[in-house]
N, C-alpha and C positions, 0 to 999 in steps of 0.2 A: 365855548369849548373849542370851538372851530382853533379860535385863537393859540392854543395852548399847544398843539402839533404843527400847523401850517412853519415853513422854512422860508419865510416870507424875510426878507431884511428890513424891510419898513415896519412891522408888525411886532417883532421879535427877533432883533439883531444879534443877540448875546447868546441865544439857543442855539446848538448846536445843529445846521443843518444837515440833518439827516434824518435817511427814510421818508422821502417827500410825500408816498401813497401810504402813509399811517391811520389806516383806517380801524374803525370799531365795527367790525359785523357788517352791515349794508354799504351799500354804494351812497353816491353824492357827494365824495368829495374826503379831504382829511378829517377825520374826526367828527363825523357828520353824527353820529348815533351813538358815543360814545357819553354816558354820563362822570360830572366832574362835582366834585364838591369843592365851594373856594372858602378859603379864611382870610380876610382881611387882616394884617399884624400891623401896629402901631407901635412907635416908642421904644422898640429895640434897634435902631440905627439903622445898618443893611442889612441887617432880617427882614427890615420891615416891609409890608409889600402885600402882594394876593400872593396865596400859597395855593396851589390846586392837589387836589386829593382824586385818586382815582384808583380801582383795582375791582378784585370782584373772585367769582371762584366757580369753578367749571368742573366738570366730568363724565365722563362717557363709557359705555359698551361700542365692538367691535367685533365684525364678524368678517371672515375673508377665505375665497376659496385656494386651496393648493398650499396650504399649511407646511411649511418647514418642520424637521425635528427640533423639539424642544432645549436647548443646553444646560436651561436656567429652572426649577422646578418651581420658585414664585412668581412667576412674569401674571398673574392675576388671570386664573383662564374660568371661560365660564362653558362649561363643557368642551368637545371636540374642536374648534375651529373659533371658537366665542372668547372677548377678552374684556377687562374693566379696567379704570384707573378713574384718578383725580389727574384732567388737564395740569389745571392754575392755581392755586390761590394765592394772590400777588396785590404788591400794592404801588402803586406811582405815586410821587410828591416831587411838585416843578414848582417852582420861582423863577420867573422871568422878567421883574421888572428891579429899576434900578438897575446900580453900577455891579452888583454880587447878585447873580445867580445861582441856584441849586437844581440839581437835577438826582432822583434816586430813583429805583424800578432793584425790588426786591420778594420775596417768598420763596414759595416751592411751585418751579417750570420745568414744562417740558417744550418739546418742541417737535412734534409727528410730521418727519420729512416722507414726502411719495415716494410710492415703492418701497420702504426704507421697513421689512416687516418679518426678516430673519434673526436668531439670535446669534447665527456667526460672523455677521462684520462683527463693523466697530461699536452697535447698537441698536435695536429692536422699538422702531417710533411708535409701538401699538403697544409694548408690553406696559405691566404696570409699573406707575412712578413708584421708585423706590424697589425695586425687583435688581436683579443682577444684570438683566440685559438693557436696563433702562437707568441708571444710577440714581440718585437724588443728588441736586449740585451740592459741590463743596459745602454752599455756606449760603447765606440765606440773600444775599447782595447778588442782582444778574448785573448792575452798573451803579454809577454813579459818578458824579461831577460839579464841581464848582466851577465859575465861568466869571472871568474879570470883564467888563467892559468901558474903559474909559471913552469912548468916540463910539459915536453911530457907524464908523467904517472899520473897525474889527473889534475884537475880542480874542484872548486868549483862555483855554478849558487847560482843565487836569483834573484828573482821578481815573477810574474804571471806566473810560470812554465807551461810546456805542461805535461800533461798526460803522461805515464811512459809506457799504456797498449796500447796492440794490434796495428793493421798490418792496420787501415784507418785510416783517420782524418776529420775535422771536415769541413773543405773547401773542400768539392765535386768535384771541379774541378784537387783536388790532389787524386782523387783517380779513380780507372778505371771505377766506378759504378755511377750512380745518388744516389742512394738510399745505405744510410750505412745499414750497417747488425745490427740484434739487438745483438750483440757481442760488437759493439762500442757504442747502445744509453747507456748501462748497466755501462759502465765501469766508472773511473776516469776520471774527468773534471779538467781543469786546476783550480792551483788552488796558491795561496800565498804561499811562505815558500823559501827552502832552498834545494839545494842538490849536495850531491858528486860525483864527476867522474871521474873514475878508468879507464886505457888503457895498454893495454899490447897486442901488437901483431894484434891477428883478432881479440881479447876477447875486450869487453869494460863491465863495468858494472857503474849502476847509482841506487844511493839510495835517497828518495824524503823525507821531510817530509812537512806537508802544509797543506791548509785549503778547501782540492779540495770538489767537490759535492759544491763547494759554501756555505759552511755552518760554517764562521768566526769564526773556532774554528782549532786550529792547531793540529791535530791529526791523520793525515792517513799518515801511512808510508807505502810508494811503493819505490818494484826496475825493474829495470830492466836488463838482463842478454843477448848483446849480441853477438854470435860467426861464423865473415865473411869468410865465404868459397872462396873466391876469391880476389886479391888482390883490385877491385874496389867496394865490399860492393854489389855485383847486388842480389849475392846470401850469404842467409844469416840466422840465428835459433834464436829466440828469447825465452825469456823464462818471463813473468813478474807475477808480483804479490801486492797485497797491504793487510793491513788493516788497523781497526779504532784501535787505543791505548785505547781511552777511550770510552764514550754514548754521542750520539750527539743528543738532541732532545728529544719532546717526539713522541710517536705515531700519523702518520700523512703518506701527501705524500713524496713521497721518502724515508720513514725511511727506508727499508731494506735495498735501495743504500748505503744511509749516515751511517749505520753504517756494512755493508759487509765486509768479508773479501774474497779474488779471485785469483786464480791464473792462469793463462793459456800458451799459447805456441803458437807459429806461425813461419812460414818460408817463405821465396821468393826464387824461383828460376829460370833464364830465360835460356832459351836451343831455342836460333833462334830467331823465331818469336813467340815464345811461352812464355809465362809470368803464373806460378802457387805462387798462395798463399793462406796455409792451415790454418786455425786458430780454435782451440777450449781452451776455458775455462768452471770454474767452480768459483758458486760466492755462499755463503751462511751465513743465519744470525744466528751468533751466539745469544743463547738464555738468555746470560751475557748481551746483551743490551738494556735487559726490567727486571728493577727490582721491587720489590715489595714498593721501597720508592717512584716513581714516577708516582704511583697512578694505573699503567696497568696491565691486566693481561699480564703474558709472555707468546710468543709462546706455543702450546701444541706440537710443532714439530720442530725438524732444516728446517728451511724453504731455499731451495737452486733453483737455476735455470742452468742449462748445454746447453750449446751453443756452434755451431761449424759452419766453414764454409767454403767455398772454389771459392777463384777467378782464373777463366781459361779466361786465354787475348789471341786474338792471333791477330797478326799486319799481316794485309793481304799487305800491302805498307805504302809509309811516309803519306798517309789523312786516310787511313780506317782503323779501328783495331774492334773489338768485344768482349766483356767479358760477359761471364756465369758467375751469383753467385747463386749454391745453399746454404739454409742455413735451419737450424732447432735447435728451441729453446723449452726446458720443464722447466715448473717452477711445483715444487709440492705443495701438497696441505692437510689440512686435514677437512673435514668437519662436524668436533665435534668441533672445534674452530671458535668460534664466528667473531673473529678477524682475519682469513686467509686472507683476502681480502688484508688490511693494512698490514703484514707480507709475505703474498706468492704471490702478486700478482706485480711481478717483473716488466712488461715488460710495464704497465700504471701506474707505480710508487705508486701503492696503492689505486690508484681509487676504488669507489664503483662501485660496480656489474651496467650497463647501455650497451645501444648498442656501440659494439666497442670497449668497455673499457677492454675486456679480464677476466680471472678470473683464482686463482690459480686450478693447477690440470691438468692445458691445454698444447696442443703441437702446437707450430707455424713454421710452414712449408713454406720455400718460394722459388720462383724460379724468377728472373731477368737476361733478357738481354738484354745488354748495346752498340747497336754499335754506333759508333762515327766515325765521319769526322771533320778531321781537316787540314785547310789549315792555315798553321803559325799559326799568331794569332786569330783565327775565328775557331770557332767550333760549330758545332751541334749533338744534341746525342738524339737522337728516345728510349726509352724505355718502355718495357713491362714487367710486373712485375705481379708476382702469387703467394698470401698467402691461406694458407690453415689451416683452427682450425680445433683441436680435443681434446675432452674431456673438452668442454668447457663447463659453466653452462649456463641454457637457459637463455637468455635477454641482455650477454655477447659478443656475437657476432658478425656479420655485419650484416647490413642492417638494415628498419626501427624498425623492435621488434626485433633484437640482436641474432637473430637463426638460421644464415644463417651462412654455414661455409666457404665460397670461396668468394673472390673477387677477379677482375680484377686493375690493374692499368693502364694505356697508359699516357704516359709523351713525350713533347717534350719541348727540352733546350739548347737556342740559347746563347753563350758568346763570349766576344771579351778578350783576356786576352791582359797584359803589356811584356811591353821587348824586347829582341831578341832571336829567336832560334839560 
């Protein structure tokens, strides 16, 4: 299984690296706990090969203090403060040997970013899937790709590519935490296009270009840079980056994502039963993507957001393991600019000022931990989670009038995944 994640260029050249810390539930490394099912195919040319199966299906109750007003009247509530959903039920199927790759990761996802627990931004990561403030995706496909490899030293991919950035993903049950960090809601989403990839040694690099942010315009070129410290990829440096080429949009939600440029850094390392992954980037809008032809005024500031984080796992035996994530995020702000809101307000993709929704200027602070038991295929993970605002503007905030700077989370998340360990 190990094999099937790792971004190892000796191991699996033609796989797209990315997401070097692709983990399933516990620490130990990429893909240390995750169960696969493989089918050996014969007799169909470049089909033919091991095919890995993987997926599984998850769901949980939620409870959190300092409840926002409600927008949406099905977000799944279980009394006052209490909420339900179905996580995941999803499926992977990779091919990675031979000259023709395949890569698919589809169902019904979500994806519960921290702090992320009002219904006035741009989405509510606790309400239930399929509710208004939490939508159900387009279509039942989160990615996919076919992957050419003539030479052991690159490969070219097309289709629904992954993400190029940072050290989580976007199926929960691959990473050691319930709750992504807002380092992952920020970044690049899979997206249409094309990309190269380059192997040499421990080094790999991949350059993206595509229509990612979802916004069916081919323009954000990402890469990714990176260099395995051990011969099986456990430990590992990443280094990624993107921007827009051109203006996507006009001013609205999400513009500062859709047209951002970002760079950051991350690394895995496991020593025992110990699992560390440090991650911090930098993401800012350039003030070239509001011009004076498309009616807006521009930024009166480079509006940027800085974000870091760190996951500590430690596998106590093969059922119990635990992960810490601290994390903290500042988005700046200026308030001589009418239009900060839609410009510096990163983290609710531009929402107006409401409870919940955040406001540029502010620092979001978080603390979660994640223990988990797992027996094979069957898991459950207990967690608690602590945001903390600062510098926020009043009506911004949590709770009912938005002025409350703390909340609580408590989550429990019961799954059955696919395969064999």
């Amino acid at each position: 299984m190990r094999k099937l994640l790792l971004c190892s260029a000796a191991i699996l050249g033609g796989q797209l690296a990315v997401i070097p810390a692709a983990f399933a539930l516990g620490g130990g490394g990429e893909g240390a706990n995750m169960p696969v099912e493989t089918v050996h195919v014969q007799g169909l040319g470049p089909l033919s090969g091991d095919w890995n199966f993987m997926g599984g299906i998850s769901a949980y109750v939620s409870a959190l203090t300092n409840k926002t007003p409600m927008a949406f009247t099905n977000e799944g509530t279980l009394g006052n403060n209490a909420k339900y959903s179905m996580g995941l039920a999803a499926i992977q199927i990779h091919k990675a040997s031979g000259w023709l790759h395949f890569t698919y990761w589809g169902g019904a996802w979500q994806t519960p970013a921290i702090g992320i627990t009002s219904d006035f931004g741009a989405f509510n990561s606790l309400a239930r899937l399929g509710s208004g403030a939490n939508p159900l995706p387009g279509g039942p496909t989160f990615k996919w790709w076919f992957t050419v490899q003539p030479s052991q030293y690159w490969s070219v991919s097309g289709g629904e590519l992954a993400s190029t950035e940072g050290t989580e993903i976007g199926f929960n049950w691959m990473n050691p935490t319930f709750f992504v960090s807002n380092l992952n809601n920020m970044q690049t989403t899979p997206g249409y296009g094309g990309q190269l990839n380059l192997f040499y040694g421990p080094a790999s690099f991949n350059l993206q270009l595509s229509d990612s942010y979802h916004t069916a315009r081919t323009n954000v070129l990402s890469s990714l840079f990176t260099y395995n410290l051990n011969s099986d990829g456990s430990d590992n440096v990443i280094i990624f980056d993107h921007t827009n080429l051109g203006h996507t949009g006009n001013p609205g939600v999400g513009f500062a994502e859709k047209n951002s440029s970002l760079v950051g850094v991350g690394a895995q390392w496991v020593q025992g039963p110990w699992t560390f992954i440090p991650e911090a980037e930098y993401q800012w809008l350039p003030k070239s993507s509001v011009t004076s032809s498309n009616g807006f005024a521009k930024p009166l500031t480079t509006y940027y957001n800085v974000s870091a984080m760190m996951d500590v796992t430690y596998q106590f035996n093969p059922q119990w393991s635990v992960t810490v994530q601290p994390s903290v995020t500042y988005q700046n702000g200026d308030k001589a600019d009418p239009n900060q809101q839609i410009y510096g307000n990163w983290l609710q993709f531009g929402s107006p000022v409401a409870p919940g929704a955040f406001s540029p200027g502010m620092t979001l602070t978080a603390l979660q931990v994640d223990p988990t038991w797992q027996e094979k295929n069957v898991f459950v993970r207990p967690v608690v989670a602590w945001t903390h605002l600062a510098g926020f503007q009043p009506g911004s905030g949590y709770g009912n009038n938005g002025n409350s700077a703390n909340q609580f989370v408590g989550v429990l998340e019961v799954g059955v995944l696919l395969g064999k360990l």
